[in-house]
N, C-alpha and C positions, 0 to 999 in steps of 0.2 A: 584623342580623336583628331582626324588630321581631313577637312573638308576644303577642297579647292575650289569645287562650284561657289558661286557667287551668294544666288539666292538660297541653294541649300545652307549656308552659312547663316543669311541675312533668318531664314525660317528658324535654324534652332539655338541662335542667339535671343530672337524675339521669344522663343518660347524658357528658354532658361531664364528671360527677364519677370517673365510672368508669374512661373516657379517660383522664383525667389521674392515674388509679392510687388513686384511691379508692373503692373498691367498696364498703366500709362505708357510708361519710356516701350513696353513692349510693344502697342501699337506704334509708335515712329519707329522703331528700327523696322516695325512691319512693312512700314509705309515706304523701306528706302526702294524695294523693288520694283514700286511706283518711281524711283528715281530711274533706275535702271531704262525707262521709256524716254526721258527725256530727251530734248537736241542740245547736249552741255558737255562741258569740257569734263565735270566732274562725271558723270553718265560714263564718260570712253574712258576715264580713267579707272574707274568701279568695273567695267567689264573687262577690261584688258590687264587687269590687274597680275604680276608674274608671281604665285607663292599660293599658299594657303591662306585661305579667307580666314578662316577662323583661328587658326593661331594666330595671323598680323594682327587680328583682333579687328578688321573691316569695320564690319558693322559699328562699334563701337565707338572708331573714330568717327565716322560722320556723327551718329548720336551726339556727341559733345559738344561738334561743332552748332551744330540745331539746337540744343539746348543753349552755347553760348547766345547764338542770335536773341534767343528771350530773354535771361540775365541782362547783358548788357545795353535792353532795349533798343537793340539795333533794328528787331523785326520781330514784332509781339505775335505772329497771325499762330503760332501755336498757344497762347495764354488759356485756349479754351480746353484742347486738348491735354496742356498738363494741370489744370483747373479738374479735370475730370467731367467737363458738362459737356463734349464732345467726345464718344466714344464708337460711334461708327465708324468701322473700318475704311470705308469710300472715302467717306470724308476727312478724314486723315490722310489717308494716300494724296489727295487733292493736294493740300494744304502742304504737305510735305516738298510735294513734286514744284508746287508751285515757289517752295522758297529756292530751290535748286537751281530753277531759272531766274530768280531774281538776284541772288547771290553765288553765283556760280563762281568766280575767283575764291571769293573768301571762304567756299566751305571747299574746295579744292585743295588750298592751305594745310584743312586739319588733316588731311590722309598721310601728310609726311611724316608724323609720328604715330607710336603705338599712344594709348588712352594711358594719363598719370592717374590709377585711380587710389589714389592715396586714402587711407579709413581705418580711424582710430580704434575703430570696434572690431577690428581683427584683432588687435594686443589682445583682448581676453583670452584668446586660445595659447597664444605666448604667455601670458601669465599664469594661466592655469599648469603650461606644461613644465614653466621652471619650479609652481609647488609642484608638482611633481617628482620632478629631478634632485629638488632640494635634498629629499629626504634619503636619497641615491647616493650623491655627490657632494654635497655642501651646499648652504645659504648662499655663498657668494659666486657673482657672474658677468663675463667679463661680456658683453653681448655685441656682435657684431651684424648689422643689416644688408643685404644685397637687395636692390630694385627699391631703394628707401623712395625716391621721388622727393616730396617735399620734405622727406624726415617724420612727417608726423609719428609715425610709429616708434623711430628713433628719439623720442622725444618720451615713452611707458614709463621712464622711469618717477615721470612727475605725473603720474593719472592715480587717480582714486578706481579703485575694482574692489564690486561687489559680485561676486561669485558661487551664486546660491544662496548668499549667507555669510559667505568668507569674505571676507577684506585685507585690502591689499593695496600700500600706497598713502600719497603722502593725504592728511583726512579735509585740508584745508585747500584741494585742488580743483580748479574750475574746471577740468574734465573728468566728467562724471562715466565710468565704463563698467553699465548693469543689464548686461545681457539676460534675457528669457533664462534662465539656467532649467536645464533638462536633465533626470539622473542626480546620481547622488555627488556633493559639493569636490574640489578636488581636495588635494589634501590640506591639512592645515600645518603650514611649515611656515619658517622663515625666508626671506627674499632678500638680496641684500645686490644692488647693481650697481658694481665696483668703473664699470667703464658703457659706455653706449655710442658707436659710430653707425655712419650708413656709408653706402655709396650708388651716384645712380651714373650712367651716362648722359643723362642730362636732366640733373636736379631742379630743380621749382623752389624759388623763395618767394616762399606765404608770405614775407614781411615787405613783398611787394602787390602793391594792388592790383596791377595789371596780369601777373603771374596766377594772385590769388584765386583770379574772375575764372583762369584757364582751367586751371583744380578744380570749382566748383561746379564748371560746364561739365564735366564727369561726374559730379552725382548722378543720381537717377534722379529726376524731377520728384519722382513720387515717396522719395527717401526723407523728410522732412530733419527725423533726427539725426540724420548722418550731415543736414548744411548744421544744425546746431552744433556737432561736436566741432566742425571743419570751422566754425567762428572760435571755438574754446582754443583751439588748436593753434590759429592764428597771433590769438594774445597770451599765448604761451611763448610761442616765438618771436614774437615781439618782446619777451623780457630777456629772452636768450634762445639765441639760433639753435638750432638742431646739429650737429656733425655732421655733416654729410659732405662728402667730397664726388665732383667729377671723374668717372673712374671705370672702366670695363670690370663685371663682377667678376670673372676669373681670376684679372690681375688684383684686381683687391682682397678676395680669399687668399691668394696666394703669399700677397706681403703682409695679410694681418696674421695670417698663421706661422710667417714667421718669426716675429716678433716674439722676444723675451715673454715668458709666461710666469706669475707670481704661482708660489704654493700656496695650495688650499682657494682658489679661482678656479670655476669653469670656463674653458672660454665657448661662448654658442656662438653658431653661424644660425639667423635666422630672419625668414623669411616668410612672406604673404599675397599668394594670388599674383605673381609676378613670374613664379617658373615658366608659364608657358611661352611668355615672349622670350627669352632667351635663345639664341641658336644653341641645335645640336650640340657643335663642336664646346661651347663654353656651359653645356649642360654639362656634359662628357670632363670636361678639363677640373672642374669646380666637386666632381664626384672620386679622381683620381685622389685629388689635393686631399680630400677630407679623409679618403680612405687612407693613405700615407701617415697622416697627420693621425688619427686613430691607433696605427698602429704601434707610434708613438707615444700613445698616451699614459700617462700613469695615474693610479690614484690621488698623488700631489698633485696632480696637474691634467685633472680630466679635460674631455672635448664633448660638444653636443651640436644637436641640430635638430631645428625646431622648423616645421613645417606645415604652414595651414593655405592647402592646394586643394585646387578643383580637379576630382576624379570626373572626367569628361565622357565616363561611362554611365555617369550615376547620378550625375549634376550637383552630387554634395561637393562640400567644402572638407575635407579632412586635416585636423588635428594628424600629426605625425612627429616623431620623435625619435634621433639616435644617440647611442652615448657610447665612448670609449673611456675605459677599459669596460669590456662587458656587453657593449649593446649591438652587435651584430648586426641585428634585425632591426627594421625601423617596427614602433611599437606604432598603430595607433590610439591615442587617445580620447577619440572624441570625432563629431563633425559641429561644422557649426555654418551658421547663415554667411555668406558672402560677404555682410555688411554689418557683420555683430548683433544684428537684432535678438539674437537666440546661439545658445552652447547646447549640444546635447554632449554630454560625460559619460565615456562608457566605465570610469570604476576600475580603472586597471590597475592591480596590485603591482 
């Protein structure tokens, strides 16, 4: 869905927030149209803005910034509204409009990047689709991240997953990842995660506080269990960093694919809620590499690609999966919550 208007963006960002079971953070993104009136530099910057609102992901970034201000007790006057004891639309807009003129520089700041929204509880759908693939291709997976941000996700290999029922991971791991599971369990295979990189163009280290604060200003306020995994996550990396290198994701598909491949590994490119900010051209470049790279593939030495993206028609989250030799088509397997709260499994043989 490609929306350039402003507040048309600002309207069905706040409404997919609400979808997805946030109806707090939903009112402040509602509220930012209320920014839109203001006399601020951040105002002329939101209106004149050159690109697609909704793909730079607009809305979003100011949200962060506003939610930073309460975090970091820089400017509490939202504590009521993500308290939930202020839910009047007016009076939101008010309070929102009014932090805009008080802190006009510093949420100005947040628009010059897209939203890190890094969330451990997307790996459930990655985990589910490597049982999957397991039984396909082999136990073993060589896994590679594009859009990692902090790594957290490049980091599954150390999570516990309970999966309907299934488990999966190491049993004595401080992050806990048990989504709602919907539909019948995935398969019960072996998993075995021979390698784990990432890459962002501009990574976040959690193993810094300041960095940390910026990460968390991207939850949704009304997400409670997602700042819990995002502390588990934290002192995980703090016993050991995550991979993840500085890196345009084109160019890093392109030198990890071609890198020496061991037999009997898959390697996966895989990826969460990040497609959309991508330019065209390196959507384009990163779809040639893998199609090449497939047609290469052999049974010693399969490829895959795991995919849990927002169908912008539908506002689900979709589970998706390719595999070389054989997989032509991406299969889906599943949708699941934006935020991990819930898997549904569609059972696909």
């Amino acid at each position: 869905m490609e929306i350039a208007d402003l507040a048309e963006a600002i309207a069905w960002q706040a409404a997919h927030s609400e979808r997805a079971g946030a109806p707090r953070t939903g009112r402040v993104i509602r509220a930012e149209l209320a920014v839109l009136d203001t006399d601020t530099k951040l105002a002329e910057r939101l209106r004149n803005w050159p690109g697609l609102s909704l793909e730079d992901a607009l809305p979003l970034r100011l949200a962060g910034g506003l939610h930073w201000l309460h975090l970091s007790g820089t400017d509490d006057a939202l504590a009521p509204v993500y308290a939930g004891t202020i839910t009047d639309q007016a009076q939101v807009d008010a309070i929102v409009a009014g932090l805009a003129r008080r802190h006009d520089d510093l949420l100005l700041g947040w628009l010059d990047g897209p939203p890190q929204t890094n969330e451990a509880g997307r790996s459930a759908g990655v985990m589910a689709a490597l049982l999957w693939l397991s039984g396909r291709l082999g136990p073993q997976f060589d896994m590679l991240e594009i859009g990692a941000s902090a790594g957290i996700n490049t980091m599954m290999d150390r999570y516990r997953y309970d999966l309907g029922g299934l488990t999966a991971g190491p049993a004595d791991s401080p992050m806990r990842i048990a989504p709602e599971w919907r539909g019948p369990p995935p398969p019960a295979a072996q998993v075995a995660i021979t390698g784990l990189r990432g890459c962002d163009v501009a990574p976040i280290d959690i193993t810094d506080p300041v960095q940390a604060l910026r990460l968390k200003a991207y939850i949704w306020a009304d997400a409670t269990d997602r700042m819990q995994r995002m502390e588990a996550a934290i002192a995980l990396a703090a016993k050991r960093r995550p991979d993840v290198v500085a890196m345009d994701a084109g160019a890093f598909v392109a030198e990890q694919l071609a890198r020496p491949q061991a037999d009997g590994v898959t390697r996966v490119l895989f990826h969460t809620v990040m497609w959309q900010y991508l330019p065209q051209a390196t959507r384009a470049g990163i779809m040639a590499a893998m199609e090449r790279a497939g047609a290469q593939a052999t049974p010693e030495r399969p490829l895959a690609w795991i995919s849990v993206e927002t169908n912008r028609q539908t506002f689900r989250h979709e589970i998706g999966v390719r595999y070389w030799p054989g997989g032509a088509e991406q299969r889906q397997l599943g949708e699941a919550h934006p935020h991990g709260a819930w898997v549904e499994w569609a059972g696909v043989e």
